[in-house]
C-alpha positions in Angstrom: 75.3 -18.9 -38.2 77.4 -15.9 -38.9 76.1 -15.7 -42.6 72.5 -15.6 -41.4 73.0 -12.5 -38.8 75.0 -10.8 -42.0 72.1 -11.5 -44.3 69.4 -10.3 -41.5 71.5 -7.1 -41.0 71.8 -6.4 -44.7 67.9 -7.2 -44.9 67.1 -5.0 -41.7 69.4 -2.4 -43.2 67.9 -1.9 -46.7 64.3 -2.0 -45.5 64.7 1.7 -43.4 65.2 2.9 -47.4 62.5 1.5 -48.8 60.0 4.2 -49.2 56.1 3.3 -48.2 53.6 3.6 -50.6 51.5 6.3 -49.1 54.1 8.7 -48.5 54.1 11.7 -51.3 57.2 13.0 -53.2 56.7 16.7 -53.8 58.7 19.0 -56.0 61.2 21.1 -53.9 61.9 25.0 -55.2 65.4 24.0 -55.1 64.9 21.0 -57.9 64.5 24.1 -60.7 67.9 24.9 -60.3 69.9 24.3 -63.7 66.8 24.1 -65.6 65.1 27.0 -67.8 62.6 29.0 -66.0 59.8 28.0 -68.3 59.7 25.3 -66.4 58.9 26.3 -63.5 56.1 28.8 -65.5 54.9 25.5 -67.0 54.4 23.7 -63.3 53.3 26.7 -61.7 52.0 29.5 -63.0 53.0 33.1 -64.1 55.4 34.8 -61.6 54.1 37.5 -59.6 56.4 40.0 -60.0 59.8 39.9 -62.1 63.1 42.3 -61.5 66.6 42.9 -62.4 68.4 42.6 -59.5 71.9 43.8 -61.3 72.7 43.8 -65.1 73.1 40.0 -65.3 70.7 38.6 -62.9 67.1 39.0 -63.2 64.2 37.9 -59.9 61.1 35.9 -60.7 59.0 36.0 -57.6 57.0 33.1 -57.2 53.9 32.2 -54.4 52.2 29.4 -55.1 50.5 26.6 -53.8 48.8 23.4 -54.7 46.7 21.2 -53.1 46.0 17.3 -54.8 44.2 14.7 -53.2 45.7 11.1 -53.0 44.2 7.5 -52.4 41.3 6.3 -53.3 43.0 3.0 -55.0 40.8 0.2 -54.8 41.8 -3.3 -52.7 40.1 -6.2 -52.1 39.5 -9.0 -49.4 39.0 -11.7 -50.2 36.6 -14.0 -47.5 36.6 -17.4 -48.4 32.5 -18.3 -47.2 31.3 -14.8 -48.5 33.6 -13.7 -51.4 35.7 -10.4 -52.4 35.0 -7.0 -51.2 36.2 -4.3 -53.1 37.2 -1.2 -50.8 39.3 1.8 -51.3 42.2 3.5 -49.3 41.6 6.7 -47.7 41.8 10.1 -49.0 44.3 12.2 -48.0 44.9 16.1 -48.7 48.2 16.8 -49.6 49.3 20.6 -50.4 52.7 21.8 -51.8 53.7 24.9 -51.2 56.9 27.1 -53.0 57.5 30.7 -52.3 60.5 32.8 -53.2 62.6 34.2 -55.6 64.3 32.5 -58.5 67.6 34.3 -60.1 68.7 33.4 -63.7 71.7 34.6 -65.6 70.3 37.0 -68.1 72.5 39.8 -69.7 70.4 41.2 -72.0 66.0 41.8 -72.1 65.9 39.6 -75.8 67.3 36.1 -73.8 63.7 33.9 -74.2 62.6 32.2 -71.3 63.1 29.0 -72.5 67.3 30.3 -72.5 66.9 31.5 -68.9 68.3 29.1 -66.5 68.0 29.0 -62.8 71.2 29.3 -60.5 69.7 30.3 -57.3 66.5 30.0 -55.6 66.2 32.1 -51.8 62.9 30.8 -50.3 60.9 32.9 -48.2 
């Protein structure tokens, strides 16, 4: 008796971290940190406005925003007397939004982009 309210707590306590299918895993600012800024050029765009904020660190300021639309997968009944019917899951807006200013290390004008890495990010 024991072993089965172990095993149904261990069950019940694993399934709270089981993410659901619908929800959406977005891309935080903070997840470009330690990686080159031409990365984050890549995902989002040009920077609006670049800086040197002293002689080592230079500011990309970044607004952006992207909106995707999920769903739509198709599913099917099935109705033993009638058949299958195909239908789809809804469709859902989902927009992403990252704003604020990203600081690499770079000492001198002739580091490339790829070189520059990100070691802070201050959101707005």
């Amino acid at each position: 008796m024991r072993t089965l309210f172990v095993t149904l707590a261990v069950v019940i306590g694993t399934g709270g971290c089981v993410p659901i299918a619908q929800e959406t895993v977005a891309l935080s600012c903070s997840d470009y940190i330690g990686k080159p800024i031409s990365a984050r050029i890549a995902a989002w765009g040009p920077p609006r406005t670049v800086y040197r904020i002293d002689p080592i660190q230079v500011g990309y300021v970044f607004e952006s925003k992207q909106t995707t639309f999920i769903g739509g997968e198709p599913f099917y009944t099935v109705n033993y007397l009638i058949g299958a019917d195909k239908h789809r899951t809804p469709i859902r807006k989902v927009t992403t939004t990252c704003s604020g200013v990203f600081i690499v290390r770079a000492p001198s004008d002739a580091i490339p982009a790829n070189e520059r890495i990100v070691v802070d990010v201050i959101s707005k």
